[in-house]
N, C-alpha and C positions, 0 to 999 in steps of 0.2 A: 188582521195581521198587526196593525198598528196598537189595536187594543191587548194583543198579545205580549208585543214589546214593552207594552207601559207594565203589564202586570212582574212581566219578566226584571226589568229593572229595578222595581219597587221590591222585589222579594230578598233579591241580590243585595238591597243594602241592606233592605232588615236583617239578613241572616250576620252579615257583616258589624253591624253592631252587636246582634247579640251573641257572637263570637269574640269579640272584643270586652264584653262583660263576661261573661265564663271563662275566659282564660286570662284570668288576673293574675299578676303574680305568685300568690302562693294558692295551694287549694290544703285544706282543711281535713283531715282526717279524723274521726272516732274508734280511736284503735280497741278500745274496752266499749262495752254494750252489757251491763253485769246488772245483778242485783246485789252486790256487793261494790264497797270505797275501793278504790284504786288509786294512793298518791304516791307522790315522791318519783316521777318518770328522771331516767338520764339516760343519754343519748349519745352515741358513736358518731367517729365520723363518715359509718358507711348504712347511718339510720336507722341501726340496731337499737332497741326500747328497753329497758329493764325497770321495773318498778315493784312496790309493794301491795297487796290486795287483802282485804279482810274474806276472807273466807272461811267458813267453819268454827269460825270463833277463835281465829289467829292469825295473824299475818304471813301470810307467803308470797314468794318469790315470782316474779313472770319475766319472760323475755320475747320479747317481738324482734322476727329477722327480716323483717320488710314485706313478708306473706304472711306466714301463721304466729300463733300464742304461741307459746310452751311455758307451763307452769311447773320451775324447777323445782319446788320444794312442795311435801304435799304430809308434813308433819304436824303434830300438834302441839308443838313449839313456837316461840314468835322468832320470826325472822327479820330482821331490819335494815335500812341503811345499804341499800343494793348501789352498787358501782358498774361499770360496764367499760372494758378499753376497747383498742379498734381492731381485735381479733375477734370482739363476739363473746368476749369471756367476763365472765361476772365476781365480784365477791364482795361479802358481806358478813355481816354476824346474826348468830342464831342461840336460842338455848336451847341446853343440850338437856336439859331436866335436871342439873345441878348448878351451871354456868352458863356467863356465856363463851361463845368460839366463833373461830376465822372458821367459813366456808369458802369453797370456790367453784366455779364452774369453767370446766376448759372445752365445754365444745361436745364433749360426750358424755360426761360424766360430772358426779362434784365429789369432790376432797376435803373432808374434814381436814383442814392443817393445821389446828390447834386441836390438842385431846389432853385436856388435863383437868387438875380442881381449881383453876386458877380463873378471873374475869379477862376475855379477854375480848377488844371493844374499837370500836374507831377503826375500819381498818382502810387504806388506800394501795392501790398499787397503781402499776405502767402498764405500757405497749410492751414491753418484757415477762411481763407477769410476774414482776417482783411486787410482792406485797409487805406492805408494814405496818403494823398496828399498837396499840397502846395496852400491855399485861403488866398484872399482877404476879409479881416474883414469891412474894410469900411477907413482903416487907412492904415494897412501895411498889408503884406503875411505874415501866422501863417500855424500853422501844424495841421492838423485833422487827426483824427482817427473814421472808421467805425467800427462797432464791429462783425459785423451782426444784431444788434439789435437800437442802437444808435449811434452820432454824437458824439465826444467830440473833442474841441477845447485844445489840447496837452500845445501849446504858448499863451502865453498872453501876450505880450511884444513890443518895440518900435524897436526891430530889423527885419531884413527881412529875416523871415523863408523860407526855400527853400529847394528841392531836397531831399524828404523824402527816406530813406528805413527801410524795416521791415523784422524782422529774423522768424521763426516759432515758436521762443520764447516771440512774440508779440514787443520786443522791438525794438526801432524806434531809427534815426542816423540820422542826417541833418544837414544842415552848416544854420552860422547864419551871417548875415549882419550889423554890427550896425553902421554903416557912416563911421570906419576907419579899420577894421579889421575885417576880417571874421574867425567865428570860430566853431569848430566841438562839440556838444552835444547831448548827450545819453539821453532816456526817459525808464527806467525799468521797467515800468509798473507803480511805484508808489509814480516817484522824478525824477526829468532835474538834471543831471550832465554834466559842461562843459569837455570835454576830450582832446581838445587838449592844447596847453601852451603855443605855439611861436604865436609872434606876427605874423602880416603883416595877408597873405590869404592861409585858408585853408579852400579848397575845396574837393568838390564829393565822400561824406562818402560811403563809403558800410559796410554791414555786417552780419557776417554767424551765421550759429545757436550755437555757441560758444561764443557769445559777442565779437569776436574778430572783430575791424574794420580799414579799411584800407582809407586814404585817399591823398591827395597832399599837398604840404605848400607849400609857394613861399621862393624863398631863396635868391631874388637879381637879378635874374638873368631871362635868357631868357627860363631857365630850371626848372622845379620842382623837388621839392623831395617827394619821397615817403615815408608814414608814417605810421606805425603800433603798434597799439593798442593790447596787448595778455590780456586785462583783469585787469593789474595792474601796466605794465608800457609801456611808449611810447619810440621805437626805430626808429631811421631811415632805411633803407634796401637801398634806391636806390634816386638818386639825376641829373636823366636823360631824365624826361616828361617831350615834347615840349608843348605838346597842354591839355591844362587842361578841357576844356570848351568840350572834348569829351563826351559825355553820360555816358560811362564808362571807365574813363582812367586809375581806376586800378581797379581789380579782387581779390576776397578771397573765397576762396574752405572751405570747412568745413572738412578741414583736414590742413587750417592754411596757405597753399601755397598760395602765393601772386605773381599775375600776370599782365605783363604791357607792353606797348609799349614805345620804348626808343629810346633816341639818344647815336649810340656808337662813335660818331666824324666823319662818314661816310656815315651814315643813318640810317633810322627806322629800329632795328629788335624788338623780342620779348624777355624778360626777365622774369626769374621764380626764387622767392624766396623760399626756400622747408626746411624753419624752420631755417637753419643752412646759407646756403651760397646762392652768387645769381647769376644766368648762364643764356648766352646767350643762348638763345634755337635753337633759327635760324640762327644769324651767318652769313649770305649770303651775296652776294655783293647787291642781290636785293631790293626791298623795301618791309619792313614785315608789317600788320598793321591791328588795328582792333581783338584783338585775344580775345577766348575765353575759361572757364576752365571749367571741369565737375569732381565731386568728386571722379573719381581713377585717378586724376593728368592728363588725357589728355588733349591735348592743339589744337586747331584751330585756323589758321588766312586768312587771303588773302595775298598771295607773288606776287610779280612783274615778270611774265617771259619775263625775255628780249627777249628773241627768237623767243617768237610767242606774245610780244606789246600785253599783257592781265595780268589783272589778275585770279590766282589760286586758290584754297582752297588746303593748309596743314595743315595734324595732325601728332602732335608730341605725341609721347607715350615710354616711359622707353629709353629716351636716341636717339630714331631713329626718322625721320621726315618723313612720307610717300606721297607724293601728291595725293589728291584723285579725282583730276579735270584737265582734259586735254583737252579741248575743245578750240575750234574757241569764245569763249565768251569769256565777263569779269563776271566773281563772285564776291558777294562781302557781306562783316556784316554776318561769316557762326556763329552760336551757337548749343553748344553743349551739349545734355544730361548726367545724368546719367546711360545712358546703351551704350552710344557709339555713337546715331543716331545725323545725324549734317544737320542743313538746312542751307539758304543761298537764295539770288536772286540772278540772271544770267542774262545778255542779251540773246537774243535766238535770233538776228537780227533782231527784231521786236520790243521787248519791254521788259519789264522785267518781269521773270517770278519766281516761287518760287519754287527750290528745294531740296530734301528731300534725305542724303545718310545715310543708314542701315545696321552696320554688321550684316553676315549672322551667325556669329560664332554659335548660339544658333539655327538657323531657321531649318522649317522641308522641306520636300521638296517640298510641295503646297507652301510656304511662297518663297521659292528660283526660284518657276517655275512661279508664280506670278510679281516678283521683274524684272524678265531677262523679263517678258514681255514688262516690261515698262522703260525697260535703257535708260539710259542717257550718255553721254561721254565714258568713261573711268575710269573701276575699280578700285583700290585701288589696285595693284599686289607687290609680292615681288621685288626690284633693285638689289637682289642681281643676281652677275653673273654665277653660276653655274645653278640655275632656267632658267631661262632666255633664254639664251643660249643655254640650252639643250631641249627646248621646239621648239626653234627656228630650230634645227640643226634636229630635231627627226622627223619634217614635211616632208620636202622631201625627209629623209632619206625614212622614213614611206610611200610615193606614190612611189619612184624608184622600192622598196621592192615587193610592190600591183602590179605595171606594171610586173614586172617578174615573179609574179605568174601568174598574166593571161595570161602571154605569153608564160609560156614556155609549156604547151603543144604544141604549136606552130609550133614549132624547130625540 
């Protein structure tokens, strides 16, 4: 009986720790398994996937609804630049065999919304399904707006409209071109105001549901500055982006924090402005780059591990930085929602594939027994040393324990 007991308790904590190492924060997903590249995932905030796949000798479209693929497009066309809002609904641009054109997908179907001879490129839209993109008039690039219902031509001007974005407040933000300076203006639905004032080039507006927007100026130098918009006046925050010509070389949360990749005289990390002051996030000797924000201030990027010659995916959250990717790959371009989920594409020694990482914090235990089916690397765990360690030391302590029970009737 007693030898029973010991065996019985010994087992109880082994299972105990090694329920506390599988259910680490986040579990790791391989949502693509191809023989074909899969990059460029973006991500809903209800986990929805969308990205682009080399297949067939062209790039097409895919969408992931939290169960299955669905590959929307299945032409011999290349299709690009896939977006995804939080209805599940996609768009992007494709060519048609003369041009390119706005696509969309609304859930059942897709909509060619652009059909003409004209390029038409860039496009973004909202949680409304208003989209807006950057076309050729027949003269210069002008800014359109879809409504759901109609076309409208935003620009009508001798400048080169470019790089549209749109808030859920319908309002729209792009940089303008006019032969010697580039310059940043807002469309409120019902009047163009120019917003930014310095000369020379300001570029890559973004902006959140707040009217606030963020974009680059050039200052002389081999560096830009970063520049913010709250509504009514313009500040500078940060005077350290190499590369302006990024997709997105600065970030704005709709809580106002402004986020970027910089130079600290050393190398790239990531910098975060939180209303008040602005902090290196990462700080490391490594190379940080590519980050992303989601509205309770978590932050993602790709860091350089010198150790194992790859890169990683970290998120930073309240102050701490966690690695959530420790594999034999490189990751890279991770984005992240508002509930915490981050994707990313990976080499897999093959090709590129598209993965998907999901705190468990809220999961039930079919979602958690699901998740461990399908791992990937390496969990998101606590670094601190007292965990750690004591999980490590409690293993063998935990079999020496086990051996001596079974053996000592033995003796």
């Amino acid at each position: 009986m007693r030898k029973a007991s010991w065996v019985m308790m010994v087992l109880a904590m082994a299972c105990c720790f090694v329920s506390s190492s599988a259910y680490a924060a986040y579990s790791i997903r391989q949502i693509t398994n191809n023989s074909y590249s899969d990059i460029d995932p973006q991500i809903n905030d209800n986990g929805y996937v969308t990205w682009m796949g080399y297949l067939g000798g062209d790039w097409q479209i895919f969408l992931y609804d939290g169960k299955t693929t669905i590959q929307l497009t299945h032409d011999a066309i290349g299709n690009q630049n896939p977006l995804i809002n939080n209805k599940g609904h996609v768009v992007w641009e494709g060519w048609d065999g003369a041009d390119s054109e706005i696509y969309f997908y609304d859930g059942t179907g897709i909509t060619k919304i652009t059909d003409n001879s004209n390029y038409d490129s860039n496009p973004a839209f909202n949680d409304n399904d208003w989209i807006v993109w950057r076309g050729w008039d027949g003269t210069d690039d002008e800014i359109f707006l879809y409504d759901g219902n109609n076309i409208t031509k935003i620009t009508d001007n001798t400048d080169i409209d470019m790089y549209p974005q749109i808030n859920n407040k319908n309002e729209i933000v792009w940089q303008a071109w006019n032969g010697s300076n580039s310059s940043i203006f807002l469309y409120d639905g019902e009047s163009i105001r120019q917003i930014s004032t310095g000369p020379g080039w300001n570029v890559r507006p973004m902006i959140n549901d707040n009217g606030w927007i963020v974009w680059l100026e050039g200052n002389g130098s081999s560096l830009w500055n970063v520049m913010l918009y709250n509504g009514s006046d313009i500040i500078q925050i940060g005077d350290n982006v190499h590369d302006p010509f990024d997709p997105r070389p600065a970030l704005i949360n709709n809580n106002n924090y402004v986020l970027w990749q910089g130079w600290d005289g050393q190398d790239e990390e990531i910098f975060l402005y939180d209303g008040t002051s602005v902090t290196n996030i990462s700080d490391r000797p490594d190379l940080d780059l590519y980050p992303d924000i989601n509205d309770k201030n978590q932050v993602v990027w790709q860091s350089w591990d010198v150790a194992d010659f790859e890169y990683e995916i970290l998120l930073y959250e309240n102050g701490t930085i966690t690695q959530i990717t420790d594999t034999p790959y490189w990751e890279y371009y991770p984005k992240i929602n508002n509930k915490g989920s981050i994707v990313w594409y990976g080499n897999d020694d093959e090709d590129y594939e598209i993965f998907l990482a999901v705190p468990k914090t809220s999961w039930g235990a079919a979602q958690v027994a699901q998740a461990e089916a399908s791992t990937y690397g390496i969990m998101s765990q606590s670094t601190s040393f007292p965990v750690n360690y004591f999980f490590v030391l409690c293993i063998p302590i935990g079999l020496v324990l086990l051996w001596k029970a079974l053996t000592r009737g033995t003796k």
